[in-house]
N, C-alpha and C positions, 0 to 999 in steps of 0.2 A: 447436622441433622436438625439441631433446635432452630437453624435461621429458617431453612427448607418450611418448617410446620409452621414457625412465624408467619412466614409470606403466604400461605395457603389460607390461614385464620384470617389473615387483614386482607387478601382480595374477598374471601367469604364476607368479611365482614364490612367490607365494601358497598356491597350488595344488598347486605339486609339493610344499612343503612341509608341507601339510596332510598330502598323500596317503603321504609318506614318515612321518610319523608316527605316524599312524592303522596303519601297518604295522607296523611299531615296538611301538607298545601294543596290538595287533592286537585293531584296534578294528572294528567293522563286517565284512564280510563283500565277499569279491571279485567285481566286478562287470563280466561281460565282455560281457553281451547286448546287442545293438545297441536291445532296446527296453525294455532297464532303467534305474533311475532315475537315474544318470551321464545317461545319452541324454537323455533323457525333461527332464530339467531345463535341460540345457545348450541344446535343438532350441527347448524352448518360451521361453529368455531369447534363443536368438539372431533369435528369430525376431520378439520382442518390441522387440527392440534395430533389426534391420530395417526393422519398422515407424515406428519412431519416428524414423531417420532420413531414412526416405523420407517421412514428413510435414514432418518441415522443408523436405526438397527439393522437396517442389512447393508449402508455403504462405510461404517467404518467396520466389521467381518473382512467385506470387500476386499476394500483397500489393503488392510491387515494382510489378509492371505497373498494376495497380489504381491506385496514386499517380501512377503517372507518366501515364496518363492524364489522372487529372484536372488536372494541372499541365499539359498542353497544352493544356486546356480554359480554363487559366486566362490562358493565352498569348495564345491566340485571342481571347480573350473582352476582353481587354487592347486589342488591336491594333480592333478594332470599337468599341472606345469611343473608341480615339484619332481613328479616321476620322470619330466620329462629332462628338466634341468640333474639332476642325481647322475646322468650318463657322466657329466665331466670330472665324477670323483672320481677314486679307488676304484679298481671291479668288484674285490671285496663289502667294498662299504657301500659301492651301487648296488650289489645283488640284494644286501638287508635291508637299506633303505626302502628297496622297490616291493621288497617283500612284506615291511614293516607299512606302505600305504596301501596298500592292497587290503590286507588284517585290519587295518583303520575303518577304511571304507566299506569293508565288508560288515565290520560291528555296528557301523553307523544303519547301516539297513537290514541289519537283519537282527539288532538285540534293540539298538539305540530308537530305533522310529518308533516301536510300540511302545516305550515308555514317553517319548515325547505328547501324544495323546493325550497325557496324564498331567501336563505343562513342565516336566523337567528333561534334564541332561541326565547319562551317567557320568559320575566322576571318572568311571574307566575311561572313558574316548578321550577326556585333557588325559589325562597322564599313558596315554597311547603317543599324546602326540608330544608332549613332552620327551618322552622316550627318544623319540626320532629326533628334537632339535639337539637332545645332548647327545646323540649319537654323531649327527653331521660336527656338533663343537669339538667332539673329540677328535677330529680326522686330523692329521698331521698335513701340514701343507710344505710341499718343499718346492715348488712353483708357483708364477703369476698365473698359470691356467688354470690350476687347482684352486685357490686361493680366490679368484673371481666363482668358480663353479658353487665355491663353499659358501661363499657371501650369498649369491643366490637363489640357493638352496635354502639359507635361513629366513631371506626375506618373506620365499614362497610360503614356506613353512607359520613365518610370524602372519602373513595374509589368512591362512587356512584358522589359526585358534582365532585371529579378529572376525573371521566370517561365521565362528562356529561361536564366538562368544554373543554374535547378534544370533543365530539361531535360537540360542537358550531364552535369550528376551524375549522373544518370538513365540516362544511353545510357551509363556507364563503373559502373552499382551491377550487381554479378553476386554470386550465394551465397557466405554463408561459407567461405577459406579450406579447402579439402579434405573439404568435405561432398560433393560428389561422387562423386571417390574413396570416402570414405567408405561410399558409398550401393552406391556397385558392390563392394567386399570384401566389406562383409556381404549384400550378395545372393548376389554365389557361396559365400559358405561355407554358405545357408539353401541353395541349389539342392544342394550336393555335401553336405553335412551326415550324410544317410543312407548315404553311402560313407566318411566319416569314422567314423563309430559304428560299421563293421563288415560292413553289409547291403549283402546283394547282389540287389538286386530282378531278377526275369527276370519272362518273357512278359508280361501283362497287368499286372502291378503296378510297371512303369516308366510306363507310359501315365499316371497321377497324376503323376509327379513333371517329365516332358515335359511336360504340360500348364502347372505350376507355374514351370518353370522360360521356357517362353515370353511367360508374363502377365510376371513378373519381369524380363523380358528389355527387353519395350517397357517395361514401367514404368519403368527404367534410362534406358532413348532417351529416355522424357519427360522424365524431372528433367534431362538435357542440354538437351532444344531446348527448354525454355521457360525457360534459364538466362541467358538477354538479354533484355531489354526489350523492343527496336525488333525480334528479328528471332525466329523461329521459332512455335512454333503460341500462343502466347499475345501475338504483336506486339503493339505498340500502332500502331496506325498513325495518317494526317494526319487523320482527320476533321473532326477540330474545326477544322483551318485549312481544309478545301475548304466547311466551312461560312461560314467565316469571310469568306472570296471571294465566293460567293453574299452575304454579308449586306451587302458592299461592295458590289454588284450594285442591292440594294433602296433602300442607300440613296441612292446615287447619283440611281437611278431617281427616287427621291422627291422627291431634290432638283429 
């Protein structure tokens, strides 16, 4: 934070010491107009500067959510292979297992998503799925068929807590440190920028700068609400697991 304020004082200080110079060797020519080249240069770098941080503020959200989709996808996709692999144990220990991810899946979308909103896991779901891998360890194997089924079934299983332990990252990954902030100071100095330079817009030539300053406004609201993953206009939400349910559905059905 101290280097951050460092480097803002010495480019400020930059500046004044250019311009005390420059007066000194009285160099250049005094420049008070609100739409001379001091203005004119500072409007179109702050303006540039604005831009560039409001694109980071909505493409790393973007990106964010984008991954963290498909790493639910990979979850889901996980947990359907494990139901689907579980047919080659015991029918006993098929029918709990199959029971036992069904209950998994179900808490994930129906306790577990609204707390993700909030950037956390419940402990319930690891030790849901916990449950299920020492249930498969316990099965007795007295065949190569069994015995490959069981292996299987642990790997699917050890995929499902890797794909659900990046989920938990995922509901706590929010923007860079003070890019926010960031995004709203240089918005209001682009909005007030023309009162800074000296102008005083009236009647119909404020009407441009209201206009600017409420696109600017929600643009702000955006880069906040879609600054979480699980919760605002970019959510991700359960689909891949209510498909996931249904695909537990068919196959059940088939069987």
């Amino acid at each position: 934070m101290l280097v951050s304020i460092f480097a803002v004082v010495a480019a400020m200080g930059v500046v004044g010491i250019t311009a005390i110079l420059f007066r000194k060797l009285d160099k250049g020519s005094d420049d008070r107009d609100p739409g001379g080249p001091s203005s004119g240069h500072a409007g179109a770098m702050l303006s540039a500067l604005f831009l560039l941080v409001f694109a980071i503020a909505i493409i790393v959200p973007w990106t964010t959510a984008d991954t963290a989709r498909q790493n639910t996808f990979a979850e889901s996709q996980a947990a359907v292979e494990t139901y689907w692999a579980v047919a080659g144990l015991p029918p006993s220990v098929e029918a709990q297992l199959r029971t036992g991810l069904r209950d998994y899946v179900d808490f994930v979308v129906d306790a577990e998503w609204r707390m993700m909103a909030g950037g956390r896991l419940s402990s319930e779901g690891a030790t849901r799925l916990d449950t299920l891998r020492n249930q498969v360890t316990a099965v007795q194997v007295n065949d190569d068929d069994t015995a490959d089924a069981k292996t299987l079934v642990l790997d699917h299983i050890k995929d499902m807590s890797a794909a659900r332990n990046q989920r938990a990252a995922d509901a706590q990954t929010t923007p860079p440190a003070g890019l926010l902030t960031l995004t709203i100071l240089t918005g209001l100095v682009v909005i007030l920028f023309p009162f800074l330079a000296g102008a005083r817009p009236r009647g119909l030539t404020i009407l441009p700068l209201l206009a600017m300053a409420a696109m600017l406004g929600f643009g702000i609201y955006m880069t906040w609400d879609i600054s979480h993953v699980f919760a605002g206009a970019l959510a991700v939400g359960p689909d891949a697991f209510l498909n996931a349910l249904q695909e537990f559905q068919r196959i059940a059905g088939g069987a």
